[in-house]
N, C-alpha and C positions, 0 to 999 in steps of 0.2 A: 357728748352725744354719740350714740352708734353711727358708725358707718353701715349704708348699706347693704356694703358689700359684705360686712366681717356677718352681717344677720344669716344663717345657713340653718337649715331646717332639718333633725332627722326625721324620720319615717313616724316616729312614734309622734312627736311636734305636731306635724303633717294631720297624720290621723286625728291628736287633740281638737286641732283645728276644725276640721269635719265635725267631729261630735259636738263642742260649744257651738258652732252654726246650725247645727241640727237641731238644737237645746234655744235658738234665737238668741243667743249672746251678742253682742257687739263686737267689732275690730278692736278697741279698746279693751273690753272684759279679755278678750282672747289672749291681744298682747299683755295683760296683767297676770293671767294665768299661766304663761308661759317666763313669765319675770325676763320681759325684754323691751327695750326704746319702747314708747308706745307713738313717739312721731314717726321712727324707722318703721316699726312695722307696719303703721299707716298709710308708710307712703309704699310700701308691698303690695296691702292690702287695694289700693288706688289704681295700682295697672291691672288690668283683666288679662292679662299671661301671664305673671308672676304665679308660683307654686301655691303660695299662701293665698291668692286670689282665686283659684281654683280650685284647690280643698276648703276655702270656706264656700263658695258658690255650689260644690260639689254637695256639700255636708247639708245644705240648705235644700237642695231640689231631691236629695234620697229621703229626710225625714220629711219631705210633702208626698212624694211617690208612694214612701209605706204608710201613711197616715190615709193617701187617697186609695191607696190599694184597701188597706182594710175596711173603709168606708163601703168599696165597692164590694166586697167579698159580703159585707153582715147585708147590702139592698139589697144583692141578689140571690141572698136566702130567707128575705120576704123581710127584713125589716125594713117598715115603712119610714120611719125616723131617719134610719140610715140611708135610704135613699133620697128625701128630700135634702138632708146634709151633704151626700155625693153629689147631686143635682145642681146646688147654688154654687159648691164649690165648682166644681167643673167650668160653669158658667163664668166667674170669675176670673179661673186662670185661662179660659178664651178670650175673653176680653181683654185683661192683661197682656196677652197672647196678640191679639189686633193691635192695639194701641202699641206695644213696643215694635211692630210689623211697618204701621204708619210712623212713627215718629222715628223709629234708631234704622230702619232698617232690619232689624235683628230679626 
């Protein structure tokens, strides 16, 4: 089994990680894709300071950002579609938004 200390991530690693979270990949698929421990890098993935916990959290809230960005960019040049899609999601990540406020603090 890895240590996981010996687990060290370069930049490009790093980056991978970002995209398959962006992509909704799993911790699992990640460390598959990167052909390493898939306990060790679980247990990376587990602490929310670890590198690997923040480039995957990282990769996940920029492909919501530019998914919601473009959402908002096609409502506010009159597609009506696109703004009921910006509208619920919004809604959503508010609520999400309260509930993790109430219950983690965060």
């Amino acid at each position: 089994m890895t240590n996981l200390l010996e687990l060290k991530f370069s930049e490009e690693e790093i980056t991978q990680v970002m995209d398959l979270a962006a992509c909704n990949f799993t911790p699992e698929l990640c460390a598959k894709h990167l052909d390493v421990d898939k306990e060790a890098f679980l247990q990376l993935w587990q602490n929310p300071v670890s590198d690997v916990r923040q480039a995957y959290d990282a990769g996940k809230l920029k492909a919501t950002f530019n998914i919601m960005n473009k959402q908002k960019e096609l409502a506010e040049s009159g597609n009506i579609t696109a703004a009921q899609i910006f509208l619920k999601e919004s809604k959503e990540i508010e609520i999400n938004n309260i509930r993790n406020q109430c219950l983690f603090g965060e």
